[in-house]
C-alpha positions in Angstrom: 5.5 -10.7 15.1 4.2 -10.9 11.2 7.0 -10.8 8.9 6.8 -6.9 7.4 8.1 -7.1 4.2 7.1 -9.1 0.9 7.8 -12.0 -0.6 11.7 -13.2 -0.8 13.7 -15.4 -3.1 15.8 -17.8 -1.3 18.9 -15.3 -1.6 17.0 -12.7 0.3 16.4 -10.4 -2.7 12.5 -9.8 -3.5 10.4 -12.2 -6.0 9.9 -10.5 -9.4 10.6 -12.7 -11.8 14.5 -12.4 -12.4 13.4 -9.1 -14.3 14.7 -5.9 -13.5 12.1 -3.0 -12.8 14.3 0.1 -13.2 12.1 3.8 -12.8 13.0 7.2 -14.2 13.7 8.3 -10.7 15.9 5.7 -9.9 18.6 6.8 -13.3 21.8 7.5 -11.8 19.8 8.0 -8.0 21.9 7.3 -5.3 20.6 6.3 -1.8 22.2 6.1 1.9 19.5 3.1 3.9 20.3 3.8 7.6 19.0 1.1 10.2 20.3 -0.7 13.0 18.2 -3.2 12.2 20.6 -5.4 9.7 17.6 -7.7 8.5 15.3 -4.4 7.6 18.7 -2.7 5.6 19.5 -5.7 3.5 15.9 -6.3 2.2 15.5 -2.1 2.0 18.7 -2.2 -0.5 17.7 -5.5 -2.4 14.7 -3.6 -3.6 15.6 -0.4 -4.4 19.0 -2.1 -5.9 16.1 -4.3 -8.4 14.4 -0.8 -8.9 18.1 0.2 -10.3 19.0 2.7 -7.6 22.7 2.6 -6.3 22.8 1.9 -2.5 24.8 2.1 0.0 24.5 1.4 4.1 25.0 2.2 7.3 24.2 0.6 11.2 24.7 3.1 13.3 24.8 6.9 13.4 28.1 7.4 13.4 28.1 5.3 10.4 25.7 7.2 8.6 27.3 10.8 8.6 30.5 9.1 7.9 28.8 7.7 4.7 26.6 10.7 4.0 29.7 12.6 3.6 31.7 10.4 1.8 29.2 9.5 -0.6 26.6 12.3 -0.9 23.7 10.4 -1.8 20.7 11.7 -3.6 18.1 10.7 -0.6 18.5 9.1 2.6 16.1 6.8 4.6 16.7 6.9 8.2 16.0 5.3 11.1 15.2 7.2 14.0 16.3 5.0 16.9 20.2 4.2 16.4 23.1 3.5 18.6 25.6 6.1 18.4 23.6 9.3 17.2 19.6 9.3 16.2 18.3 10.0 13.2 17.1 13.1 14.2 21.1 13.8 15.3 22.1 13.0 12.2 19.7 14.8 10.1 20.1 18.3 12.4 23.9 17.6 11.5 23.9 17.0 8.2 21.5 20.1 7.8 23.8 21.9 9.8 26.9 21.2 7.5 24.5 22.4 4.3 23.4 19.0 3.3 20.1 19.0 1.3 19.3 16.0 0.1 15.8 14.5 1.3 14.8 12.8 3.8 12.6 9.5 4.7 12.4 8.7 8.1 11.5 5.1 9.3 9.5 5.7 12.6 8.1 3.4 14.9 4.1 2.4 14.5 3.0 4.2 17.3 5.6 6.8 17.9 3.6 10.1 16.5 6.0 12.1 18.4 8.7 11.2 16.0 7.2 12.0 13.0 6.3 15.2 14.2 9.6 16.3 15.4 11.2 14.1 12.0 9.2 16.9 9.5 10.0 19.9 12.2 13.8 19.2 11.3 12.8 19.0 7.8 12.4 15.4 6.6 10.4 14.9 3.1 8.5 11.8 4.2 8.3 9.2 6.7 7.1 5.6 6.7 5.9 3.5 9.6 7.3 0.6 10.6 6.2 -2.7 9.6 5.9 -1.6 6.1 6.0 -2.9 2.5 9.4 -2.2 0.7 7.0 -1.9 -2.4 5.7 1.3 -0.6 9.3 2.7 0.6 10.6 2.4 -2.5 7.2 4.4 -4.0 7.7 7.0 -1.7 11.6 7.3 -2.6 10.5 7.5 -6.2 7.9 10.2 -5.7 10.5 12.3 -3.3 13.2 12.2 -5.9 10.6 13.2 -8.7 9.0 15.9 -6.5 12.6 17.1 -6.1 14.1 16.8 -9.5 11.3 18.3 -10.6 11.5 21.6 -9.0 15.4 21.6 -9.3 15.2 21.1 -13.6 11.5 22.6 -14.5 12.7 25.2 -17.3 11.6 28.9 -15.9 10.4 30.6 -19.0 9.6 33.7 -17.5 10.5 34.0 -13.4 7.1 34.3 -11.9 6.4 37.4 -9.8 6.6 37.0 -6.5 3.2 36.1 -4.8 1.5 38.3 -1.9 -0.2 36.5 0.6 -1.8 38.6 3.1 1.6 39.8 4.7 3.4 37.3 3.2 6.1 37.9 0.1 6.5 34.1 -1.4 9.2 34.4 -4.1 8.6 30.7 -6.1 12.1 31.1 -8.1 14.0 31.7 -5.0 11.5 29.8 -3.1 11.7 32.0 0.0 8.7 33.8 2.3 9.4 37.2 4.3 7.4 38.9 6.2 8.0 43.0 6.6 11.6 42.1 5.4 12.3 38.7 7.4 12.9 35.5 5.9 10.5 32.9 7.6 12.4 29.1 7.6 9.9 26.8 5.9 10.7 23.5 4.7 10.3 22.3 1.4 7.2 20.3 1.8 5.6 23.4 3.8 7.0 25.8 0.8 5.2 23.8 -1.6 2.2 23.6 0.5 2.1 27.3 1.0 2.6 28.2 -2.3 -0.3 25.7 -3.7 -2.8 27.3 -1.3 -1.5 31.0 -2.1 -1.6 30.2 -5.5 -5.5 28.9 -5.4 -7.0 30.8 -2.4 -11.0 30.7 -3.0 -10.0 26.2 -3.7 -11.2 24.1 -1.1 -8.4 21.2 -1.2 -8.7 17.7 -0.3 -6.3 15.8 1.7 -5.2 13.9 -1.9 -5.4 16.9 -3.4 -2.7 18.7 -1.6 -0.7 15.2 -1.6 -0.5 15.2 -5.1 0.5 18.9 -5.6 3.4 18.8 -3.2 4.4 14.9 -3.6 3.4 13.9 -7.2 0.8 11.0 -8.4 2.3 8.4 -5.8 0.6 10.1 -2.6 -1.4 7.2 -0.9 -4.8 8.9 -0.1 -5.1 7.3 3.0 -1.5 9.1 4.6 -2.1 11.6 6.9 1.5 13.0 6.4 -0.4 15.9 4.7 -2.1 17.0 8.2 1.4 17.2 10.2 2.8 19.3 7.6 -0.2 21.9 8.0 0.4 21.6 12.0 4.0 22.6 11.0 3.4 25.7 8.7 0.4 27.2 10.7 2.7 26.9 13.8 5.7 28.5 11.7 3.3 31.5 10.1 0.9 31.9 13.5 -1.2 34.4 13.1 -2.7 36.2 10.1 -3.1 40.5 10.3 -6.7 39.7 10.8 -6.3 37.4 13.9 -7.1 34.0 11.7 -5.3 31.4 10.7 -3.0 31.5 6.9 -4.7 27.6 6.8 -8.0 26.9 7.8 -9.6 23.5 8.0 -12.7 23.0 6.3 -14.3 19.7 8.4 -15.1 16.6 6.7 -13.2 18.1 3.8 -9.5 19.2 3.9 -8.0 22.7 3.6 -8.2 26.1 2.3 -6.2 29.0 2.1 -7.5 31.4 5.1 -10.2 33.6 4.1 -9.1 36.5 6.2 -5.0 36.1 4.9 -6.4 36.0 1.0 -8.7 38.4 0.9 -7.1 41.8 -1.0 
């Protein structure tokens, strides 16, 4: 099998020159690298380490809530297949005990099931195995940015809560009811609802949507964007007017349902 990742120096950390290529997300970012795959882990943590992230790891899944716990990292990339407990154990745990920190699942190729059920439990991202550690440690960037961003954005004035057909979203509590009752969205489909709420005659493209709800690093070419949407209609079903809150305009992308925005 092709060798996945980049170029290495001889002591297994990645060619770069000797020089240190630090980001704004990675100041004072912590991240937990979960794999049972030892090879994949220690060329995962030599880059994000040269990126000037701290890291820590874990083999298993036991391993991994142990050091989630311990050491509360900032974002976690997971594995889905581990001994011991899955990723998707772990993750369904660590929601369960009020963790929040995001997500980046590592699925296989051609396992579309996992991602699927990896965004239903509320992962941020996944990337498919082989892959470039240059992308991973893009898509870590552009999570913790996306994240940070909504967490330390100074609220001048709280915006009013946004009515969407039948649908209250409240952006500075960032929470949807319907006729009273909360709906459980996940971040990524919050974000997602709220940019097509906020713009409902805009026709979106795929990129367009990536980079509202995951920054300037979206690859135009993920279709990440299109398993979210799956997600959220299947959360919201059906608009009053029997359509859909998301409709899919062929050869295009996606816009806010006409039926759901109109007044």
């Amino acid at each position: 099998m092709a060798e996945p990742f980049g170029p290495l120096a001889q002591d297994g950390r990645p060619s770069n020159g000797g020089r240190p290529s630090h980001t704004v997300a990675a100041m004072e970012a912590s991240v937990l690298v979960a794999d049972d795959e030892a090879h994949i882990v220690d060329v995962v943590r030599a880059y994000l380490e040269r990126d000037g992230y701290r890291v820590t790891t874990a083999l298993d899944g036991t391993a991994t809530l142990e050091a989630a716990r311990a050491s509360k990292p900032d974002l976690l990339v997971l594995d889905v297949m581990m001994p011991n407990a899955s990723g998707f154990d772990v993750l369904r745990t660590l929601r369960a005990e009020g963790a929040t920190c995001p997500v980046i699942f590592l699925t296989a190729r051609d396992h579309v099931i996992d991602r699927v059920a990896g965004l239903e439990l509320g992962a941020d991202d996944y990337v498919t195995k082989p892959f470039e550690p240059h992308e991973l440690v893009a898509r870590v960037g552009a999570v913790l940015r996306r994240v940070r961003g909504a967490a330390e954005a100074p609220v001048v004035e709280p915006p009013a809560p946004l009515t969407f057909a039948d649908l209250v979203i409240d952006r500075l509590a960032r929470s949807v009811q319907r006729d009273g009752r909360p709906l459980e969205l996940t971040r990524t489909e919050f974000d997602l609802l709220v940019a097509l709420a906020e713009r409902p005659g805009q026709v979106w493209t795929r990129e367009q949507l990536g980079e509202a709800v995951f920054g300037q690093a979206f690859d135009a070419f993920d279709r990440t964007i299109d398993s979210h949407v799956k997600n959220l209609r299947r959360k919201l079903d059906r608009a009053p007017g029997g359509g859909s809150y998301v409709e899919t305009v062929r050869g295009v992308g996606y816009r806010a349902g006409r039926e759901a925005a109109a007044p």
